[in-house]
C-alpha positions in Angstrom: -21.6 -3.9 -8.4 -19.6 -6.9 -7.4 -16.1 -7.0 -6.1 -12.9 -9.2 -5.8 -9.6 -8.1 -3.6 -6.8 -10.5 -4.7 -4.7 -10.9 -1.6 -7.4 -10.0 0.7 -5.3 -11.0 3.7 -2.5 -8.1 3.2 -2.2 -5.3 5.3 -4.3 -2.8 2.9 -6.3 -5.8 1.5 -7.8 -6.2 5.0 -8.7 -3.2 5.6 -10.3 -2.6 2.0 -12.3 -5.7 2.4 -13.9 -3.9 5.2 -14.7 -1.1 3.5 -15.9 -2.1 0.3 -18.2 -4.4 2.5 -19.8 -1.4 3.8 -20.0 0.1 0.4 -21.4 -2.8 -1.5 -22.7 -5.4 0.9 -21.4 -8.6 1.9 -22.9 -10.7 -0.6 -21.3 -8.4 -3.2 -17.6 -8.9 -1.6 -15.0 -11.7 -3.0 -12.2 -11.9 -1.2 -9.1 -14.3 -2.0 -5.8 -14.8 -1.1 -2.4 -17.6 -1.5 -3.6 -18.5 2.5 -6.8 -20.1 3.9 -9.3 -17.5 5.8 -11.9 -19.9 7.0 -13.6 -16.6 9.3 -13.5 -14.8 6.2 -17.5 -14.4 4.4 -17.2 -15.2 0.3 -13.6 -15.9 1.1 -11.7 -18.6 -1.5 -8.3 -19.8 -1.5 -6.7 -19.1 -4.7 -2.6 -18.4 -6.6 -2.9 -15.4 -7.4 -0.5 -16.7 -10.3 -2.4 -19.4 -11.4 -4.3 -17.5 -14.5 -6.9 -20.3 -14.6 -8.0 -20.5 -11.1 -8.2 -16.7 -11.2 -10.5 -17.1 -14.6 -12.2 -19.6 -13.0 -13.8 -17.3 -9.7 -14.0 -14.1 -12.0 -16.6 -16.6 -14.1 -18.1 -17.9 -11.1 -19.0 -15.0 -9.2 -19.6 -12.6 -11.6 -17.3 -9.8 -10.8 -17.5 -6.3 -12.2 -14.1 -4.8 -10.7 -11.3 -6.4 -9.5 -8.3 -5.1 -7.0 -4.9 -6.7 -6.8 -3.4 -6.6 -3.7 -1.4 -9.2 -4.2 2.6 -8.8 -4.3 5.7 -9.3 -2.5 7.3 -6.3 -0.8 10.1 -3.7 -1.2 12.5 -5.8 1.5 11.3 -9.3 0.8 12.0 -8.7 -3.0 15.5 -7.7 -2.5 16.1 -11.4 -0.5 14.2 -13.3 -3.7 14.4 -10.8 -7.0 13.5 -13.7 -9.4 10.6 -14.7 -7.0 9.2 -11.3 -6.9 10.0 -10.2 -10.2 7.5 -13.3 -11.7 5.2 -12.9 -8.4 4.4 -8.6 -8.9 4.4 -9.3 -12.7 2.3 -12.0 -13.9 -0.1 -11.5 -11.6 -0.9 -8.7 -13.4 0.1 -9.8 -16.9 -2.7 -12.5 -16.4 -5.7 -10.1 -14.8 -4.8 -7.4 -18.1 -5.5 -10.3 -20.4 -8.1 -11.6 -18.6 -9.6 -8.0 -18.7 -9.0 -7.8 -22.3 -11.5 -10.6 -22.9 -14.3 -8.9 -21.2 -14.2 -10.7 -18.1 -15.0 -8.1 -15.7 -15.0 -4.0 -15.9 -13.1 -2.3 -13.5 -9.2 -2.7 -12.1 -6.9 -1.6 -9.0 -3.4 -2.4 -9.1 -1.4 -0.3 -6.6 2.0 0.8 -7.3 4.5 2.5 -5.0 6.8 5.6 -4.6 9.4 2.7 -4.8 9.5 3.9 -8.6 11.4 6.7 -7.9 15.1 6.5 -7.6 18.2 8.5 -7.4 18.2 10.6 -9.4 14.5 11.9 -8.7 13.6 15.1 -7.2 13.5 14.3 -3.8 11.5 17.7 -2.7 8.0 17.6 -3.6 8.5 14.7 -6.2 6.1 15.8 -8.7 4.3 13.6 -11.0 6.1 13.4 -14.4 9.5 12.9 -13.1 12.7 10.8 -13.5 11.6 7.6 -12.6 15.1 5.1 -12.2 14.7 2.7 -9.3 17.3 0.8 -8.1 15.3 -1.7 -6.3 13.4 -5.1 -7.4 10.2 -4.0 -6.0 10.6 -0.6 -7.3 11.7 -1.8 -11.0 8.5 -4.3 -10.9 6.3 -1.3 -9.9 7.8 1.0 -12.7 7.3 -1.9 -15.2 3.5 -2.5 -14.3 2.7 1.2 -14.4 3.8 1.6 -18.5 1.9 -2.1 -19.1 -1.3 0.0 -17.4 -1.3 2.4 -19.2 -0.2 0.6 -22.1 -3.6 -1.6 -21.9 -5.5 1.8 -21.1 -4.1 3.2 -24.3 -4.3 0.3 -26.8 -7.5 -1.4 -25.1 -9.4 1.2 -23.6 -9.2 -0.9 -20.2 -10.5 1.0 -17.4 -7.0 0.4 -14.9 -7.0 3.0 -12.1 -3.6 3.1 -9.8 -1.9 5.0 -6.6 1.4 4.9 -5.8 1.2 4.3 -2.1 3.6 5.5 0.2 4.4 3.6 3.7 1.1 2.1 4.6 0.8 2.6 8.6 -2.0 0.2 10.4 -2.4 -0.9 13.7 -4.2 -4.2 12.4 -2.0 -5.6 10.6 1.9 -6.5 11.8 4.7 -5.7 8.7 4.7 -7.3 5.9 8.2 -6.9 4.8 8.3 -3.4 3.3 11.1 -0.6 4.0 8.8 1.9 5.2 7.9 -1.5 7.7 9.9 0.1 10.8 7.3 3.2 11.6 4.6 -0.1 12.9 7.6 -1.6 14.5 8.3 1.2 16.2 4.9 1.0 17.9 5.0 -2.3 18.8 8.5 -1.9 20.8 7.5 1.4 22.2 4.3 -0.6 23.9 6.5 -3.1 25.3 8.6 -1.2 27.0 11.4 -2.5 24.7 14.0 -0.6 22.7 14.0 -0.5 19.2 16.5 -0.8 16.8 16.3 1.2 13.2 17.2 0.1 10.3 16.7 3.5 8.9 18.8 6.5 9.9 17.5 8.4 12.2 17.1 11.9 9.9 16.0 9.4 6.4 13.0 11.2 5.7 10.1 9.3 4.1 6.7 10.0 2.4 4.0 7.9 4.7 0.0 7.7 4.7 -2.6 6.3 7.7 -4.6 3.8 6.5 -7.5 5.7 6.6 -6.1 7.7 4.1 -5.5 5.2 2.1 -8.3 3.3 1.8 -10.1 6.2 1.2 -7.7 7.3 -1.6 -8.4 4.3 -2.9 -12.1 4.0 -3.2 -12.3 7.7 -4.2 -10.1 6.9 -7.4 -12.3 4.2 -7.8 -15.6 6.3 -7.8 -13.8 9.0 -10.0 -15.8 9.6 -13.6 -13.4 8.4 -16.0 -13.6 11.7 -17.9 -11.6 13.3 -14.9 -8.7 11.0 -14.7 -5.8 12.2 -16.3 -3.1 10.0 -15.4 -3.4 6.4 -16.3 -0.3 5.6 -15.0 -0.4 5.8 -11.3 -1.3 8.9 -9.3 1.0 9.7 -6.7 -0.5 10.0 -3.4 1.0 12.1 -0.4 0.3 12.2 3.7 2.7 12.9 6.0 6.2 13.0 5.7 8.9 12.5 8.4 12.2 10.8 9.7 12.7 7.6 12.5 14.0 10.8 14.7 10.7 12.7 14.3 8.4 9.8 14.3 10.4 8.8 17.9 9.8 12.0 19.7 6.0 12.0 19.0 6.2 8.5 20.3 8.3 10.1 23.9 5.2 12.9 24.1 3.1 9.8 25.7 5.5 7.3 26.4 8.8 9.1 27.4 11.1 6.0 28.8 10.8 4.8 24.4 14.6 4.4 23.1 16.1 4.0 19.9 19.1 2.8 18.3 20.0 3.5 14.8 21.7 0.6 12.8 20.9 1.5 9.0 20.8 -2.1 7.3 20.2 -2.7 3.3 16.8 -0.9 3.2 18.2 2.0 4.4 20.0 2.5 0.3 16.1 1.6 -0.7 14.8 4.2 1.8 17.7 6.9 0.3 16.6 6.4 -3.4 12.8 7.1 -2.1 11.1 10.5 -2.4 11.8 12.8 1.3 8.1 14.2 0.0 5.2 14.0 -2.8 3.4 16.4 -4.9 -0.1 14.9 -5.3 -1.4 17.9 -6.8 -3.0 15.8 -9.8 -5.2 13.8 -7.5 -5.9 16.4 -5.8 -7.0 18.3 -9.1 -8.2 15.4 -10.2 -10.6 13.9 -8.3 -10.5 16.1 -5.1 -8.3 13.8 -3.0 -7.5 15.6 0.6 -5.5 13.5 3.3 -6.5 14.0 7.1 -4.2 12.8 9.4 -1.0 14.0 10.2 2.1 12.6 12.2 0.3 13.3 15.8 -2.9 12.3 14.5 -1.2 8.9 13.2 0.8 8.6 16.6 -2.7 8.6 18.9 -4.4 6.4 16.8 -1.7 4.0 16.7 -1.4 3.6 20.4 -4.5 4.1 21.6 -5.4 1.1 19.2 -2.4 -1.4 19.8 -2.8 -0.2 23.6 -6.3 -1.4 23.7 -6.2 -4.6 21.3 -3.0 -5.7 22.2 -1.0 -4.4 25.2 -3.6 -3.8 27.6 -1.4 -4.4 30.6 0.3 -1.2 29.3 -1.3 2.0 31.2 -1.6 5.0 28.8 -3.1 7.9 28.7 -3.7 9.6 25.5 -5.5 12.9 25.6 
């Protein structure tokens, strides 16, 4: 099996480039993105937009699945909604026609809880809901997920999809989402600095480790397709809490951390989210079980960004 991540350099792309490494090998790894990576093994430069280019290194390297991790965020969308409408969409217009025409035999394309809206359930949001976003990122996602399943239903195309909630890594610094401000948070607390919220400080929001996530991810992935029953997009829970909450574990190993709450434009993006998810169909589905929770998240976060990047900082995590 042989695998291309398209926008290899974002913060899930990194770390799934890493893992299907391990899985596959390293000669059976593509990885491309919009910037250069000359560290990066079997890495090439490619737009993501440019359907050609893309044809051209699906050709070349003989690739059997494909994940598109390629987009531009909740927060950056709302500052360019032309730019991200085109970016999140043809992307993946061009891969499902590309897929039609037998190029490869496997896709990822993540979508987000930012397809909820208001007038979602915000308890337990379960699958097969109301689904009216009020955001660009969210509409794009919401549009993507009918075209998958569209394709799975009129082409038979094998499209597997999650709709993420707040990614939180220690590897990678924000990359312009809402749910951005719980690695923020991290960053500030380490440097002795006080942070200022752009969410309210009792908003609260569906998150997942990346841990999780990745392994979510791959697990789909590896599902028999017999067993999938949503071709959609699966939605995909961890750990849900509020800035407040998320703030207080911080205090338990670095007590002097302060906050200020000044709610900007994501927090009416954060209000319209899911407060929690009902994954209950991945977890029927293909067995999907999350493992770390807010204190778990919390010590793995510092203990990394402690030792990687604030080493002058002296913490003790037990």
């Amino acid at each position: 099996m042989k695998a291309l991540i398209i926008g290899s350099g974002g913060q899930i792309g990194t770390e799934l480039a890493k893992a299907l490494r391990d899985k596959y090998g390293q000669e059976n790894l593509i990885t491309s993105d919009i910037n250069e990576n000359p560290i990066e093994p079997n890495f090439y430069t490619v737009d993501a937009t440019d359907k050609k280019a893309v044809e051209k290194l699906i050709v070349q390297e003989q690739v059997d699945e494909i994940y598109l991790m390629a987009a531009i965020l909740s927060a950056k969308a709302e500052q360019f909604p032309m730019r991200a409408w085109q970016i999140n969409m043809n992307i993946l217009f061009n891969l499902l026609e590309l897929f039609k025409e037998g190029l490869f035999k496997k896709l990822f394309w993540p979508s987000s809880i930012a397809v909820f809206g208001p007038h979602t359930p915000k308890i337990q949001t379960p699958q097969y809901t109301v689904t009216d976003p009020n955001s660009v990122y969210g509409i794009s996602k919401l549009a993507g997920e009918r075209w998958v399943e569209y394709y799975f239903l009129k082409h038979g195309l094998d499209i597997r999809s999650l709709r993420y909630p707040g990614v939180i890594s220690w590897k990678v610094q924000p990359g312009g989402g809402t749910t951005d401000y719980a690695i923020e948070m991290f960053h500030y607390a380490l440097r002795g600095e006080k942070f200022v919220s752009y969410i309210n400080r009792d908003e609260p929001l569906p998150m997942i480790y990346i841990d999780d996530a990745i392994k979510a991810t791959l697990q789909l992935m590896d599902a028999p397709s017999k067993n999938l029953t949503v071709r959609s997009s699966y939605n995909l829970a961890g750990v849900s809490f509020t800035p407040g909450e998320l703030a207080e574990a911080i205090r338990k190993y670095i007590p002097e951390f302060e906050v200020e709450y000044r709610p900007d434009f994501r927090q009416k993006i954060a209000r319209s989210w899911p407060d929690s998810i009902d994954d209950s169909y991945a977890r029927k589905d293909w067995n999907w079980q999350h493992e770390f929770d807010l204190d778990a998240i919390v010590k793995e976060m510092l203990t990394n960004l402690q030792s990687h990047f604030y080493q002058d900082y002296d913490l003790s995590i037990k």
